[in-house]
TORMILUM-43361 format. One record per residue (C-alpha): residue in one letter; x, y, z. Coordinates in pm, whole numbers, padded with zeros to 5 digits, always signed. Layout:
N
aXYZ/...
//
This chain:
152
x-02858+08986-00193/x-02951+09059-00569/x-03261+08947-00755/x-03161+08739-01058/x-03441+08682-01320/x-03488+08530-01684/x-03526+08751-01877/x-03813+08833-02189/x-03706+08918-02572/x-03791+09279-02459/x-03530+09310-02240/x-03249+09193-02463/x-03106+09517-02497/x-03032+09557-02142/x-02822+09183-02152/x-02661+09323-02469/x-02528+09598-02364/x-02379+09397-02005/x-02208+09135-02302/x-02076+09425-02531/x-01923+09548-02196/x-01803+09218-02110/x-01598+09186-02427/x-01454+09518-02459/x-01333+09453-02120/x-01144+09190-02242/x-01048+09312-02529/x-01279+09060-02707/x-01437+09147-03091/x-01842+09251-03009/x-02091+09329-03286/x-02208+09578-03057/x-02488+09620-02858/x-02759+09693-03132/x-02711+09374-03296/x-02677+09153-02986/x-02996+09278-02875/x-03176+09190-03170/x-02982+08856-03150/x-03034+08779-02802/x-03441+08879-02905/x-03445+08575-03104/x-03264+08290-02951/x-03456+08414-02591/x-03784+08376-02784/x-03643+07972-02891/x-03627+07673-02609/x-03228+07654-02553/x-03114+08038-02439/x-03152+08156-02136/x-03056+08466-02042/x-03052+08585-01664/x-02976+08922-01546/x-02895+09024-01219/x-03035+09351-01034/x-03101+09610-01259/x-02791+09586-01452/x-02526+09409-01254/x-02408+09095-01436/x-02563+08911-01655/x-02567+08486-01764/x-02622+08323-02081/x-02702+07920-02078/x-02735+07735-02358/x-02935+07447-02365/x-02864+07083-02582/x-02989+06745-02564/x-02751+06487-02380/x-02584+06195-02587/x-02586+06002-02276/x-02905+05985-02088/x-03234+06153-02137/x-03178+06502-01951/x-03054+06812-02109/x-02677+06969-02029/x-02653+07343-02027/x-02368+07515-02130/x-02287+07819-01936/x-02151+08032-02220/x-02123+08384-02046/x-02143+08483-01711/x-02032+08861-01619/x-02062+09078-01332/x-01996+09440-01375/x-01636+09516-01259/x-01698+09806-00954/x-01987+09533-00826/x-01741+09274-00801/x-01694+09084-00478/x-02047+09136-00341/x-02155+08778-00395/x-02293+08860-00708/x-02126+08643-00972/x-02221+08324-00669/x-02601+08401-00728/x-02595+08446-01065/x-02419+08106-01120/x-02644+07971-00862/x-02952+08101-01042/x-02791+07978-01338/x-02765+07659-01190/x-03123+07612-01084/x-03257+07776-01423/x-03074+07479-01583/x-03238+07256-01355/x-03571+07377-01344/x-03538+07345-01767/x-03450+06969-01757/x-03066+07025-01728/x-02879+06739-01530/x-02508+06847-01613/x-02350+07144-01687/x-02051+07247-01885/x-01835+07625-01914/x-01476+07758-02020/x-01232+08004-01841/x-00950+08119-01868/x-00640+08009-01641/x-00544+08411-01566/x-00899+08413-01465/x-00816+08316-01094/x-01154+08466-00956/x-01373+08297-01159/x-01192+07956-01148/x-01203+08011-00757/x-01572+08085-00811/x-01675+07778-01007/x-01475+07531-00839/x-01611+07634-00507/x-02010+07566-00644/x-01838+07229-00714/x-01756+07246-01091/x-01438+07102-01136/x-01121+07082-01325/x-01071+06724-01394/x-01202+06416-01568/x-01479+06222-01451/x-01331+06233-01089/x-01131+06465-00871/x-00789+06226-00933/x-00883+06237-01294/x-00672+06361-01598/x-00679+06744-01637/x-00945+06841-01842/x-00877+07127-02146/x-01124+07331-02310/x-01065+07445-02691/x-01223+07629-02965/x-01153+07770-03298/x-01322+07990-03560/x-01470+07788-03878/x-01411+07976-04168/
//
């Protein structure tokens, strides 16, 4: 079992450089770690990121925190979570999301949102098996799609 723990503005450049890995992996454009650590300094030190880390450097989560149009609870949006690739398949990636999960809670979260991809068949395994789900609203509900787009 790994320790998973919030971490402080001081340790942004160890979640940096677990992101910059995270995107070169997937062939995914990074600023590099430098900059994401002085980034990640900043929104860390605000009241919607939350950045967990796992063991000394194993994976890493980033939530992101908004107010709910519906109800008077927050939702969190998990927007990265990343175990390092030769740790994979230890249970890691489950207690991160878990941690995630109650961090979310704990912060006044009642709902939470997050994106994959469909080639990412470990991952969607993982989520769907904490009981996040595919589908609108129920489990016979419409398939639900995720998008996004660069504003320029």
């Amino acid at each position: 079992m790994v320790d998973v723990r919030v971490i402080t503005a001081e340790e942004a450049p160890l979640a940096a450089r677990l992101l910059d890995d995270f995107n070169r992996e997937y062939d995914e454009p990074s600023p590099g770690p430098e900059w994401l650590a002085e980034h990640l300094a900043t929104l860390v030190e605000g009241d919607d990121t939350v950045v967990l880390v796992a063991g000394e450097a194993d994976g890493v989560g980033v939530l992101r925190l908004r107010r709910s149009l519906w109800g008077p609870a927050l939702e969190a949006y998990l927007a990265e979570l990343y175990v390092v690739p030769s740790l994979r398949g230890q249970g890691i990636g489950r207690t991160l999301l878990e941690a995630c999960m109650a961090t979310a809670r704990e912060r006044g979260a009642d709902y939470m949102d997050l994106g994959t991809s469909e080639d990412d068949v470990a991952a969607r395994k993982l989520y769907e098996s904490a009981g996040f789900d595919r589908t609108e609203g129920r489990p016979d509900g419409a398939l639900s799609f995720y998008y996004e787009r660069t504003l320029d």
